[in-house]
GUVEX-258763 format. One record per residue (C-alpha): residue in one letter; x, y, z. Coordinates in steps of 0.5 Angstrom, whole numbers, padded with zeros to 4 digits, always signed. Example, Ala and Ser with C-alpha at 12.3 -4.5 7.8 and 13.67 -1.06 7.14 Angstrom:
BEGIN
a+0025-0009+0016;s+0027-0002+0014;
END
This chain:
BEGIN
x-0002-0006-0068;x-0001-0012-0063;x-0002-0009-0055;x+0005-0012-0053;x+0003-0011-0045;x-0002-0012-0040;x+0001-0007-0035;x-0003-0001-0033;x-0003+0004-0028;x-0008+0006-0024;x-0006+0011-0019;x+0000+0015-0017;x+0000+0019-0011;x+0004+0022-0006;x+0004+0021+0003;x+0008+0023+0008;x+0014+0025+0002;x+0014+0017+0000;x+0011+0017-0009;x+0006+0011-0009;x+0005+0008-0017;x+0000+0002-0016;x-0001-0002-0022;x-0004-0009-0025;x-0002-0014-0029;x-0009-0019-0031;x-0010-0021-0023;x-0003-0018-0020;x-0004-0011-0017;x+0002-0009-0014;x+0004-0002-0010;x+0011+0001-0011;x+0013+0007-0005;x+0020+0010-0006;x+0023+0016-0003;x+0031+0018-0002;x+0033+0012-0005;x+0028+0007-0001;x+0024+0003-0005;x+0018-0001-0002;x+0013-0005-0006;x+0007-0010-0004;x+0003-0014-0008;x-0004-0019-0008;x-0007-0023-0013;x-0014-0022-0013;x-0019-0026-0018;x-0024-0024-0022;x-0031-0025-0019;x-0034-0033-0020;x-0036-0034-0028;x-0032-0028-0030;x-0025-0028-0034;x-0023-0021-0032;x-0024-0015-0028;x-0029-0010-0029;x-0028-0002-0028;x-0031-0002-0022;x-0027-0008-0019;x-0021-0006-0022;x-0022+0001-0018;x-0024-0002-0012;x-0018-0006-0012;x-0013+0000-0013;x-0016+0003-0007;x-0014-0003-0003;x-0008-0003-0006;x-0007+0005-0004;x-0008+0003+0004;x-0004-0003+0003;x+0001+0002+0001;x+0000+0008+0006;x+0000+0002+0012;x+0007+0000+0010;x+0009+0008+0009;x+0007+0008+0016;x+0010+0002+0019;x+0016+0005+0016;x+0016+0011+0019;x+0013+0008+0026;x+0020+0004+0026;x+0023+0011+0025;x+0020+0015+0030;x+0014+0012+0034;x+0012+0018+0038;x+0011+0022+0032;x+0006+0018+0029;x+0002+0017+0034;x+0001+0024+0035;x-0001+0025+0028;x-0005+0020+0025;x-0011+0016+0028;x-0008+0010+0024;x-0002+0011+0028;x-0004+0007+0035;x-0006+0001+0030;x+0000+0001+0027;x+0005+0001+0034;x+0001-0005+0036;x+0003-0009+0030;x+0010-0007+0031;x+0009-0007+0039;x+0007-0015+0038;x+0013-0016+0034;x+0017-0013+0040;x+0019-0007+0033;x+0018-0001+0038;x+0015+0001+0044;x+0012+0007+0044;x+0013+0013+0050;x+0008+0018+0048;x+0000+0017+0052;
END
């Protein structure tokens, strides 16, 4: 039987409500997160290693956990834009995230 696709999925999880799908497609891997009819996605192209034609096991988890945090950073962001001072005070990430956004005039946090 001829295989029709290359899509696989990695990984699928859950964060702070939103379900993440990550998935590859030869040097496309991309993230999926929705929740109550929101829908985010995010992608990157990342080449096998010099003198390969394709990725390996290792790389191709490697690249799913990037893709994972590439994931619950956009999921943060989204909720940062929504409630700032929650997310400051339960995630370390969180003071990252505001000064992103602080730079991009998006919020301004009130919590110390």
């Amino acid at each position: 039987m001829k295989k029709i696709s290359k899509l696989r999925v990695l990984k699928t999880t859950e964060y702070k409500g939103y379900h993440i799908l990550i998935q590859n497609y030869e040097n496309l891997f991309q993230f999926i997160a929705f929740s109550d009819g929101k829908f985010y996605q995010g992608f990157n192209i990342i080449t096998p290693a010099s003198g390969r034609k394709k990725h390996d096991p290792d790389t191709l988890v490697k690249c799913g956990s990037l893709m994972i945090d590439y994931a619950m950073t956009t999921v943060d962001v989204i909720l940062a834009k929504e409630d700032p001072d929650k997310l400051l005070k339960e995630n370390a990430q969180g003071t990252a995230v505001l000064e992103i956004l602080e730079k991009e005039n998006k919020v301004h946090p009130t919590v110390n």
